[in-house]
TITI-325261 format. One record per residue (C-alpha): residue in three letters; x, y, z; residue number from 1. Coordinates in steps of 0.02 Angstrom, whole numbers. Layout:
<recs>
['ALA', [X, Y, Z], NUM] ...
</recs>
This chain:
<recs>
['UNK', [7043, -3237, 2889], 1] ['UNK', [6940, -3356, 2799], 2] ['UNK', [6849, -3509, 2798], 3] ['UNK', [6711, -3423, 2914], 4] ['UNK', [6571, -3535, 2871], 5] ['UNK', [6647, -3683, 2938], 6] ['UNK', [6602, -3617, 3104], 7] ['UNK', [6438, -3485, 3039], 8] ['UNK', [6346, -3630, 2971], 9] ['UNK', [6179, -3578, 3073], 10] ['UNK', [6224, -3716, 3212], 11] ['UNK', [6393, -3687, 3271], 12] ['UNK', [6356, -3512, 3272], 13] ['UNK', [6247, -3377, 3174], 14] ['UNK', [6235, -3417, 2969], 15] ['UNK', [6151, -3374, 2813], 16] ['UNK', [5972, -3324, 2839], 17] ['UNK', [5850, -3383, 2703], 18] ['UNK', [5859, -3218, 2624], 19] ['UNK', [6034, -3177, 2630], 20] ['UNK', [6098, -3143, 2461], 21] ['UNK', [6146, -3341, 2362], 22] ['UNK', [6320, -3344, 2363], 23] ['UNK', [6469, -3480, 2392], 24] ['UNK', [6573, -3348, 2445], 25] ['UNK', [6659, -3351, 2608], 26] ['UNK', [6578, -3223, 2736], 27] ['UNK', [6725, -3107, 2746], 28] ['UNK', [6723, -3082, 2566], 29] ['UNK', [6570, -2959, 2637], 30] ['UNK', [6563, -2954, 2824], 31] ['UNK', [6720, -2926, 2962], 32] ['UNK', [6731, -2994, 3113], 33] ['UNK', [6669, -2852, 3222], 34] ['UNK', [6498, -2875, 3137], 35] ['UNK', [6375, -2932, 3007], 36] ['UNK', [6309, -2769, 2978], 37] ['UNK', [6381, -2644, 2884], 38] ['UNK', [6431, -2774, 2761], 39] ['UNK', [6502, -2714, 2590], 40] ['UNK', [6476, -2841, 2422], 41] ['UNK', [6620, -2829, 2295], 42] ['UNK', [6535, -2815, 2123], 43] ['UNK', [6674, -2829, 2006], 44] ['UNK', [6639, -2942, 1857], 45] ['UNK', [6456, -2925, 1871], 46] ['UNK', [6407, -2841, 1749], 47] ['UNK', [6198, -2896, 1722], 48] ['UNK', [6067, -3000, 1807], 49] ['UNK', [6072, -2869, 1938], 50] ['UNK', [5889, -2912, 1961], 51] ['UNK', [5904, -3094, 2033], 52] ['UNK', [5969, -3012, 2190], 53] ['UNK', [5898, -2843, 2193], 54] ['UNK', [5733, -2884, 2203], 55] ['UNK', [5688, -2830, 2354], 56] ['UNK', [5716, -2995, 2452], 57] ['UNK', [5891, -3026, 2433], 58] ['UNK', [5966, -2821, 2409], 59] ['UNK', [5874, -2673, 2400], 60] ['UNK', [5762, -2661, 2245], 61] ['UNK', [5662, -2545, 2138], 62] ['UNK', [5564, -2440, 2270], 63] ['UNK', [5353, -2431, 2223], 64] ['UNK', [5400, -2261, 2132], 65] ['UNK', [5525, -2311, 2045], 66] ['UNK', [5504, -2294, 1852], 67] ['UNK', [5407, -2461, 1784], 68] ['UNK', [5533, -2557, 1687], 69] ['UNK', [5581, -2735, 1643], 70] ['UNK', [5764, -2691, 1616], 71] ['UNK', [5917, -2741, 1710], 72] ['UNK', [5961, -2622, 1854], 73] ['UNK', [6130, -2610, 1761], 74] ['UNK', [6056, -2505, 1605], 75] ['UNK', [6036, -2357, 1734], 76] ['UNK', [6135, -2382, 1907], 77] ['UNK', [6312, -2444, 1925], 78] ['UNK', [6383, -2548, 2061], 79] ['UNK', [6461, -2407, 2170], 80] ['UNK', [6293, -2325, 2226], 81] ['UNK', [6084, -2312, 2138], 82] ['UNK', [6123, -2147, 2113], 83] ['UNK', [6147, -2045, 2018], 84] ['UNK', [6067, -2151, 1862], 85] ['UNK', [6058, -2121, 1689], 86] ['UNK', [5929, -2173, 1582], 87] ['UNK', [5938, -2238, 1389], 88] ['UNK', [5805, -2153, 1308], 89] ['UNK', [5849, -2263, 1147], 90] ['UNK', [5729, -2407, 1204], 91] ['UNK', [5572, -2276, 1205], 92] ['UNK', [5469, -2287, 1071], 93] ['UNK', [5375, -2106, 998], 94] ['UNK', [5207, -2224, 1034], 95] ['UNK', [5249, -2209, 1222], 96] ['UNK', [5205, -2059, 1301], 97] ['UNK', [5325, -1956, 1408], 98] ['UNK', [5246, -1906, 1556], 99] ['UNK', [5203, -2090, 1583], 100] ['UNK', [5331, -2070, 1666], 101] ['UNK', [5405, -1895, 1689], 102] ['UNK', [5287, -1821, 1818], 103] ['UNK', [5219, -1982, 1879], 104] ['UNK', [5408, -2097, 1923], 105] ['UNK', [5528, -1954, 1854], 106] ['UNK', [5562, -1779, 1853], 107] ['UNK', [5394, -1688, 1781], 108] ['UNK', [5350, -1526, 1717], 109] ['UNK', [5262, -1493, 1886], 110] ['UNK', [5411, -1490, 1974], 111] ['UNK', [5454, -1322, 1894], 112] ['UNK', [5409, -1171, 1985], 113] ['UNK', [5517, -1025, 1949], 114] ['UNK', [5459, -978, 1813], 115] ['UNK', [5309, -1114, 1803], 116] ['UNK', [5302, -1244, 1672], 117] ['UNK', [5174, -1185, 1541], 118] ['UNK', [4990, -1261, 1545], 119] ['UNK', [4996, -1412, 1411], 120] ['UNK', [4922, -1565, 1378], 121] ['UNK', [5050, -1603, 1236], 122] ['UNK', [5173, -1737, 1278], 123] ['UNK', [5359, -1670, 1337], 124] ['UNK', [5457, -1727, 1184], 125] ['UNK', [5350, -1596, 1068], 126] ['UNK', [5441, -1455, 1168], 127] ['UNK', [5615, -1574, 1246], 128] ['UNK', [5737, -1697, 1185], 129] ['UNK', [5797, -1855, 1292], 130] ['UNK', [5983, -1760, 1303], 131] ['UNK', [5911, -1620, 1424], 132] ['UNK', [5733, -1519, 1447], 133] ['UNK', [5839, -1355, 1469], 134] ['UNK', [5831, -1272, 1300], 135] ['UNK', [5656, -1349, 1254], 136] ['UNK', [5586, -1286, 1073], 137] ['UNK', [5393, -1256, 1044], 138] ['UNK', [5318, -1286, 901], 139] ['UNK', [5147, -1167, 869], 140] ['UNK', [5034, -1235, 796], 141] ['UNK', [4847, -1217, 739], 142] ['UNK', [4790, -1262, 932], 143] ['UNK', [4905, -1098, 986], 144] ['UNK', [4789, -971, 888], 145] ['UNK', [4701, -838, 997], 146] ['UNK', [4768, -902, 1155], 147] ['UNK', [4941, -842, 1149], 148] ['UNK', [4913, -764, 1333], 149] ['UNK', [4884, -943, 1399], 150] ['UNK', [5050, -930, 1390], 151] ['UNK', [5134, -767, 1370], 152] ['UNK', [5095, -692, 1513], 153] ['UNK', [5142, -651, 1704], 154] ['UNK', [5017, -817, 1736], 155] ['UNK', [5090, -926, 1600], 156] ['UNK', [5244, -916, 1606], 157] ['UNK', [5323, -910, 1438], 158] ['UNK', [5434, -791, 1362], 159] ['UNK', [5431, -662, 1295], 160] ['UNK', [5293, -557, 1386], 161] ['UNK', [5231, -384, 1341], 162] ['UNK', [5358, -247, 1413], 163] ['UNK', [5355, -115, 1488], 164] ['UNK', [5273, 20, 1382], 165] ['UNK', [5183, -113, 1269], 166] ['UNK', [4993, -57, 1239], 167] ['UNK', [4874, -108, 1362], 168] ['UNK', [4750, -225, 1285], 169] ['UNK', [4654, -390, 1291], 170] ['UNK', [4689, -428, 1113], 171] ['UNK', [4792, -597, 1096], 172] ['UNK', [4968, -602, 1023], 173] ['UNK', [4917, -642, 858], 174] ['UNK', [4850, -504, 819], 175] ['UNK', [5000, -416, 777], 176] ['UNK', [5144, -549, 819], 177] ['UNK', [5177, -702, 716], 178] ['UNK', [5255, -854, 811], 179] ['UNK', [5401, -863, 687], 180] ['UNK', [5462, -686, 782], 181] ['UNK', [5387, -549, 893], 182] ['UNK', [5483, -422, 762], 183] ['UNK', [5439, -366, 683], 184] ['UNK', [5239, -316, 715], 185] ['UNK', [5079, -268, 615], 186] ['UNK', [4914, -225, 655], 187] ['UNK', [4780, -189, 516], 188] ['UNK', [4615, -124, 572], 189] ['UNK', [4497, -240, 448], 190] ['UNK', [4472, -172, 274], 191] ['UNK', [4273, -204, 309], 192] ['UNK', [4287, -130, 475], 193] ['UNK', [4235, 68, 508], 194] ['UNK', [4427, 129, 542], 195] ['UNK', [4420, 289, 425], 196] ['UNK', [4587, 219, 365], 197] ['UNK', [4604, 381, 244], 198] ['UNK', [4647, 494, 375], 199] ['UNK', [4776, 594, 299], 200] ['UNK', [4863, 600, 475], 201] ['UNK', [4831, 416, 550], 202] ['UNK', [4773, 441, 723], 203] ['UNK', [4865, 351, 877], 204] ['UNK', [4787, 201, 940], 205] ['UNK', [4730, 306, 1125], 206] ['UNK', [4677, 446, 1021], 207] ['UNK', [4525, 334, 984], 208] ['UNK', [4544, 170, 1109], 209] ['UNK', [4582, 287, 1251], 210] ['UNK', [4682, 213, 1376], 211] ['UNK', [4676, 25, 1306], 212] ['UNK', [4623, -76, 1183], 213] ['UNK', [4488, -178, 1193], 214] ['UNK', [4398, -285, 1055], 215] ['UNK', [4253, -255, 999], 216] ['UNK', [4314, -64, 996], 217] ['UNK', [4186, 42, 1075], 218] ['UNK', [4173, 216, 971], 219] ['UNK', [4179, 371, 1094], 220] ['UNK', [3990, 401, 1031], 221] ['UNK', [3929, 216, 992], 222] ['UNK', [3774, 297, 953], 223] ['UNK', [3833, 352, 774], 224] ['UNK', [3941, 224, 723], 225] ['UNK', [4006, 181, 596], 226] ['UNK', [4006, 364, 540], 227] ['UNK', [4128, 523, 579], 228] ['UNK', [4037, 571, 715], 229] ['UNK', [4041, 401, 808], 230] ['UNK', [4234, 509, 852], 231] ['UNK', [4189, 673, 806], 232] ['UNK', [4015, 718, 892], 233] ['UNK', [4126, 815, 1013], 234] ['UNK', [4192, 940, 873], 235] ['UNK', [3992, 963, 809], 236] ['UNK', [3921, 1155, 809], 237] ['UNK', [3793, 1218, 718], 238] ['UNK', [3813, 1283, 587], 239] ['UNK', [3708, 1381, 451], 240] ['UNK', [3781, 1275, 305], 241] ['UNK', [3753, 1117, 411], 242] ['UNK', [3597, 987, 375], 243] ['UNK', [3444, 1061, 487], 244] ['UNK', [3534, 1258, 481], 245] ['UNK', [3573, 1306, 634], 246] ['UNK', [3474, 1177, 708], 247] ['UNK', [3544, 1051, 639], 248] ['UNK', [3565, 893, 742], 249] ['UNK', [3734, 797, 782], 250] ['UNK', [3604, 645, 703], 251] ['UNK', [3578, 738, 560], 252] ['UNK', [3762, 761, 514], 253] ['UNK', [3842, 614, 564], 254] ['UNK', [3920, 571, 394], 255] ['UNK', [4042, 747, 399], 256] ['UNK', [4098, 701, 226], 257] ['UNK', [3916, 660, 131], 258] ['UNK', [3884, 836, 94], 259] ['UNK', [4061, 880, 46], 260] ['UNK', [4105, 1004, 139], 261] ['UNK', [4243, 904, 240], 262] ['UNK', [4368, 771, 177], 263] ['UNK', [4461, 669, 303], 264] ['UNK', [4617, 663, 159], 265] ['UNK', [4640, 883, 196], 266] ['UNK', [4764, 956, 312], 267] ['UNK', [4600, 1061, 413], 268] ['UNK', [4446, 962, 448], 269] 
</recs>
């Protein structure tokens, strides 16, 4: 019942090995008579120091990918099993990166698949907090401009996306969305673009950008941009009261409202 080492002294019969744990304990305080091995270790009352055992030699230690650290074992694992661990993120200074470790030792954003994490170089605390990456905030800032489908899109990830019925177009986010809200939007064609702005019906955006919008806009008749007939070379006949008679060239009459004979503010062209 006790008193084993009396005869498990290493001569009598089989003792301590050099890198048996250092203890004064008797040997059934861990082992049983049917065998050494398993043999369980009571760790009541320890309670730091973990390290002077668990150090690989003695007990199990930290593992080659386990998260570089100089603190006691007992900051993260308790005594009934390594894991599950906990971490204090208290000790980690804003000068220490967190993918130093997260995504090298610990869990990383490339360990998310469905949906993927989005493409970043930015450090994880500028989206996460040290209680939990579910729920992680970004921040937009001047780096996000004109790359907003890095991002929002099938590819990157990030919510929201353009829906179903959204305009097709290769313009970026921005361009009508502000990153405070995706509602509500605005687009303004330029005030020094050629947009004849004064239509007194505003066309629709596929009544001149066809089937999506691209930037730069290419006119229906490039040719005579940035005049009426750049859209309008389609509705051109000759006339008799037109510039050139009724020979008059499409060329010739490009600017429908120079000669003042058609306003783009009336009802009828």
């Amino acid at each position: 019942m006790n008193n084993c080492d009396s005869c498990h002294d290493g001569i009598i019969a089989l003792g301590k090995h050099g890198t048996h744990v250092p203890t004064n304990n008797d040997c059934s305080q861990c082992h049983q008579t049917t065998g050494f091995i398993p043999a369980s270790f009571d760790h009541t009352g320890i309670v730091d120091n973990c390290q002077s055992c668990h150090n690989g030699v003695f007990a199990l230690g930290k593992t080659t990918t386990h998260i570089p650290t100089s603190l006691d074992c007992g900051v993260c694992h308790n005594t009934v099993g390594f894991i599950p661990a906990t971490f204090d993120h208290s000790t980690v200074t804003s000068s220490t990166r967190c993918d130093s470790c997260h995504g090298v030792t610990a869990t990383g954003k490339d360990a998310k698949i469905n949906p993927a994490h989005l493409p970043t170089s930015l450090d994880c605390r500028a989206c996460h907090t040290t209680a939990t990456f579910v729920g992680g905030t970004w921040a937009h800032d001047s780096t996000a401009i004109g790359v907003c489908k890095n991002c929002h899109s099938t590819t990157g990830g990030a919510t929201p996306q353009p829906t179903v019925g959204h305009i097709s177009t290769d313009l970026q986010c921005d361009v009508c969305h502000i990153t405070a809200a995706w509602l509500p939007t605005s687009f303004s064609h330029a005030p020094t673009g050629n947009y004849p702005g004064d239509h007194r019906r505003a066309p629709t955006c596929t009544a001149c950008h066809g089937s999506i919008v691209t930037t730069p806009f290419v006119y229906p008749s490039p040719t005579y941009a940035p005049f009426c007939a750049a859209c309008h070379a389609g509705n051109f006949s000759r006339q008799s009261d037109h510039i050139g008679g009724s020979n008059g060239t499409v060329e010739q009459n490009k600017n429908c409202g120079s000669s003042g004979c058609h306003s783009v503010t009336d009802s009828s062209f």
